[in-house]
Backbone as CSV, one residue per row, in Angstrom:
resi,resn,N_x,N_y,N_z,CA_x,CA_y,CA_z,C_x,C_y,C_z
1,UNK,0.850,-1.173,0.000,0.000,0.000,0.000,0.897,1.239,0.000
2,UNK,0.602,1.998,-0.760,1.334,3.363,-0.924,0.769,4.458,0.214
3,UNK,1.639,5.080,0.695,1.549,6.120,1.859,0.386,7.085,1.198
4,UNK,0.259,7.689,-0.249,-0.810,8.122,-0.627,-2.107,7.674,-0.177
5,UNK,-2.154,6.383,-0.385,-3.699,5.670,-0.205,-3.783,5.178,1.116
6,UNK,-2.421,4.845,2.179,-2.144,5.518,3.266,-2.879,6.353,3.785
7,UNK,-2.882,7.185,3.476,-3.157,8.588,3.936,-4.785,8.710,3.888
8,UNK,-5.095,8.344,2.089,-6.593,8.741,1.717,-7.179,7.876,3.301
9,UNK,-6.675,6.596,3.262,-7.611,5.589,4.376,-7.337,6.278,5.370
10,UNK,-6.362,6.763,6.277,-6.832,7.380,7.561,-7.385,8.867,7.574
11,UNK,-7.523,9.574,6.201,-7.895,10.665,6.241,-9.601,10.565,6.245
12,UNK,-10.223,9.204,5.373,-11.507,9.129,5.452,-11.937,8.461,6.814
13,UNK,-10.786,7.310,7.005,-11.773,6.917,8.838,-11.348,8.197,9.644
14,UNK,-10.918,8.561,9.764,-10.660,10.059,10.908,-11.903,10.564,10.570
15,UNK,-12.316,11.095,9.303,-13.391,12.255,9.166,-14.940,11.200,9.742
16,UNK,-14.871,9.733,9.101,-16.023,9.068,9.679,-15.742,9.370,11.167
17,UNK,-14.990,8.692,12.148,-14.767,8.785,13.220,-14.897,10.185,13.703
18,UNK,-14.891,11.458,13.461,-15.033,12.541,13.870,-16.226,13.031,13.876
19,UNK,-16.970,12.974,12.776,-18.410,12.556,12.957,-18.915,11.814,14.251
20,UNK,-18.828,10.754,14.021,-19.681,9.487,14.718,-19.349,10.385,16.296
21,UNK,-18.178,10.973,16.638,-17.625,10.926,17.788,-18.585,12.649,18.146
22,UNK,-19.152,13.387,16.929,-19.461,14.641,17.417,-20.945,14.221,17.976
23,UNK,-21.730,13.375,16.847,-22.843,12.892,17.130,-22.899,12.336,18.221
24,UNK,-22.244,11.500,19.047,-22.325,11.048,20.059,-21.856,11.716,21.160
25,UNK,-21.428,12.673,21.086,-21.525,13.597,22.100,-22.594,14.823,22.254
26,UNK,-22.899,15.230,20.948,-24.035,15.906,20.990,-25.349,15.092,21.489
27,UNK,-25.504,13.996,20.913,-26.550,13.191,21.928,-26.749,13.050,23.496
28,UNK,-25.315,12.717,24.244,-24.854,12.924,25.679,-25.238,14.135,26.041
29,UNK,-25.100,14.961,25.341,-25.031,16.197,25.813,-26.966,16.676,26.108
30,UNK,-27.163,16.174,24.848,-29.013,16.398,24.847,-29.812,15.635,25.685
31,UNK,-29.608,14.352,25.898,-29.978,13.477,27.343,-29.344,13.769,28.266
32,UNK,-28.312,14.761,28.918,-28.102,14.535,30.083,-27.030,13.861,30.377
33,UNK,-26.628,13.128,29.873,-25.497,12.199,30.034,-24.491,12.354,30.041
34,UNK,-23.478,12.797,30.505,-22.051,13.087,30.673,-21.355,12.539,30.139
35,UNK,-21.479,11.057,30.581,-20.639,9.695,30.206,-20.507,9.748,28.894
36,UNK,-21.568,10.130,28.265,-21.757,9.721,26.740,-21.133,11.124,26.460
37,UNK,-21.555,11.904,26.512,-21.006,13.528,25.913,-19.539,13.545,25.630
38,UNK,-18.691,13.056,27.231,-17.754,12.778,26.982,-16.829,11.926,25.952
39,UNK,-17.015,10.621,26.121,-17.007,9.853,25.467,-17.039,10.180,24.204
40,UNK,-18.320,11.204,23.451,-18.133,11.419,22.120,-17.216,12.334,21.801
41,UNK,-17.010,13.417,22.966,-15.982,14.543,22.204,-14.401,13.751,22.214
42,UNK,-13.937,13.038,22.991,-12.878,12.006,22.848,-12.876,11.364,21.498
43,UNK,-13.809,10.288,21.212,-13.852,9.766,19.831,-13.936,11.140,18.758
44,UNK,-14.330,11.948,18.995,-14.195,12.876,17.867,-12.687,13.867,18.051
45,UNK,-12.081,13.975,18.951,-10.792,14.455,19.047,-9.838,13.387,18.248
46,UNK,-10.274,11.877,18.478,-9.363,11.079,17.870,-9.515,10.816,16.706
47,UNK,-10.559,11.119,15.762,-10.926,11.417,14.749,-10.175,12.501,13.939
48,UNK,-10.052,13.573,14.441,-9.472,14.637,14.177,-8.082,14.403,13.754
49,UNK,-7.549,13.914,14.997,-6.072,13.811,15.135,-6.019,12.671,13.698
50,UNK,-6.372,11.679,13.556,-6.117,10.376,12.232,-6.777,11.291,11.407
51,UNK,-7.567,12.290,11.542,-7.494,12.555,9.719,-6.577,13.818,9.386
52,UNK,-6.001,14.117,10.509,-4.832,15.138,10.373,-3.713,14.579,9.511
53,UNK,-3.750,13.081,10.519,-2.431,12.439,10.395,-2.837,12.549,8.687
54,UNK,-3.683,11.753,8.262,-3.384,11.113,6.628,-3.258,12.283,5.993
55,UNK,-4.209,13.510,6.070,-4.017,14.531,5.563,-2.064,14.620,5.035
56,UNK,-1.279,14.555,6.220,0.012,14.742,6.634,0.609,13.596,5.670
57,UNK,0.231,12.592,5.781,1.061,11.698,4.853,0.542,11.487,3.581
58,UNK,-0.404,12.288,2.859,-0.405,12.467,1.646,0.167,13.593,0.895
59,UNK,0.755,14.683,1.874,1.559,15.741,1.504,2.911,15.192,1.424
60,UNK,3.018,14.312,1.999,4.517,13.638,2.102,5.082,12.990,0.699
């Protein structure tokens, strides 16, 4: 696998994962739930960070 397509793959699961991770904290957040709120802004920070990364290794 080439670091290009490398990259495309963690640049698209990061952006899925950043999603999934905002939605699920915006949900926590609308029930009340902490646990979950939390939880989603984490999965969506780590989202962020992997689609930074591929971003980064397709400039490479």
């Amino acid at each position: 696998m080439s670091i290009d397509k490398s990259g495309l793959e963690n640049e698209t699961k990061g952006k899925m994962k950043e999603t999934e991770g905002k939605f699920r904290g915006d949900l926590g957040k609308a029930t009340g739930d902490t646990s979950e709120h939390v939880k989603g802004r984490v999965e969506e920070a780590k989202g962020k960070t992997q689609k930074d990364f591929g971003k980064i290794e397709r400039k490479v």
